[in-house]
PAPAKOL-77076 format. One record per residue (C-alpha): residue number from 0; x, y, z. Coordinates in steps of 0.05 Angstrom, whole numbers, plus 5000, padded with zeros to 4 digits. Layout:
REM residues N
   n   px   py   pz
 NUM    X    Y    Z
...
END
This chain:
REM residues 87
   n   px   py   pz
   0 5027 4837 4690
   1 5002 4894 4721
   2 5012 4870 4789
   3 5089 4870 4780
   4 5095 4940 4769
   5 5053 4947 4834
   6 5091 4904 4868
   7 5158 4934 4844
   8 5133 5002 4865
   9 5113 4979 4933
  10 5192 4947 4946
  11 5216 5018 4931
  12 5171 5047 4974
  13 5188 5008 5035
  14 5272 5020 5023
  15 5251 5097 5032
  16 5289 5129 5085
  17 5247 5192 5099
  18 5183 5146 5114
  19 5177 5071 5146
  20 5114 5035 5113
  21 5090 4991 5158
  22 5036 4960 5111
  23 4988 4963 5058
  24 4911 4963 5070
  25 4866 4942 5008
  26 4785 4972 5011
  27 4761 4926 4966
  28 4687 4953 4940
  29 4640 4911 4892
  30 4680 4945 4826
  31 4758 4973 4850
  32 4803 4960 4896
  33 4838 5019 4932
  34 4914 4997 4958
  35 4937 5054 5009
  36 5007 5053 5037
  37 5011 5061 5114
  38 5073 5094 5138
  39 5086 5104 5219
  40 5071 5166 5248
  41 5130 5217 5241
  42 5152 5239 5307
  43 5129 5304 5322
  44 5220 5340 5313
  45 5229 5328 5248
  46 5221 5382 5194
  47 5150 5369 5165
  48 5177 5416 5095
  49 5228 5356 5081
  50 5179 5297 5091
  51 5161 5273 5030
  52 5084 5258 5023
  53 5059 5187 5030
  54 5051 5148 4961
  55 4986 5154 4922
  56 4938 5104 4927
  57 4933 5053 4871
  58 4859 5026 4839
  59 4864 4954 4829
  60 4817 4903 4793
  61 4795 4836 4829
  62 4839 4797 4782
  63 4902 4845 4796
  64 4891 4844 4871
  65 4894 4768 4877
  66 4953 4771 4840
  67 4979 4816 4887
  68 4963 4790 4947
  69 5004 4721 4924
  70 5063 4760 4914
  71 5056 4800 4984
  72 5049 4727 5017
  73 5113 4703 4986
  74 5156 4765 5010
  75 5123 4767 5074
  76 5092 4838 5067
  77 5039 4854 5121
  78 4973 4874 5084
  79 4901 4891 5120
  80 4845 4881 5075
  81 4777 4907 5087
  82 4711 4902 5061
  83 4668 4957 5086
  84 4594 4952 5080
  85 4563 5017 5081
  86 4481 5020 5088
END
């Protein structure tokens, strides 16, 4: 259930006027998921004081993120998903 709030927030954020997201990118680690919103670069006129800043990210379980990820299939919302290995 928790994945349709998610996904609900992430509709809203792409109808936003001030940014364009252009995707999501998931780090997915052995215990969280982190889901950052990636907005295109503003160009370099406009007024950075009435930019709003870029959405939070969100800390997902496994079980959420698969849930997710269905749902961003079906709607055809571009996602990168990484899983960095750090030694």
């Amino acid at each position: 259930m928790k994945e349709k709030k998610i996904f609900e927030t992430i509709l809203l954020e792409r109808e936003r006027q001030d940014r364009d997201m252009i995707r999501l990118e998931f780090n997915v680690h052995t215990d969280v998921v982190v889901m950052n919103y990636i907005y295109e670069e503003p160009a370099g006129d406009e007024d950075v004081h009435k930019q709003r800043h870029n959405h939070d990210p969100e800390l997902l379980d496994e079980e959420t993120f698969e849930a997710l990820k269905k749902k961003l299939y079906e709607h055809n919302i571009p996602f990168k998903q990484r899983r960095d290995e750090f030694i």
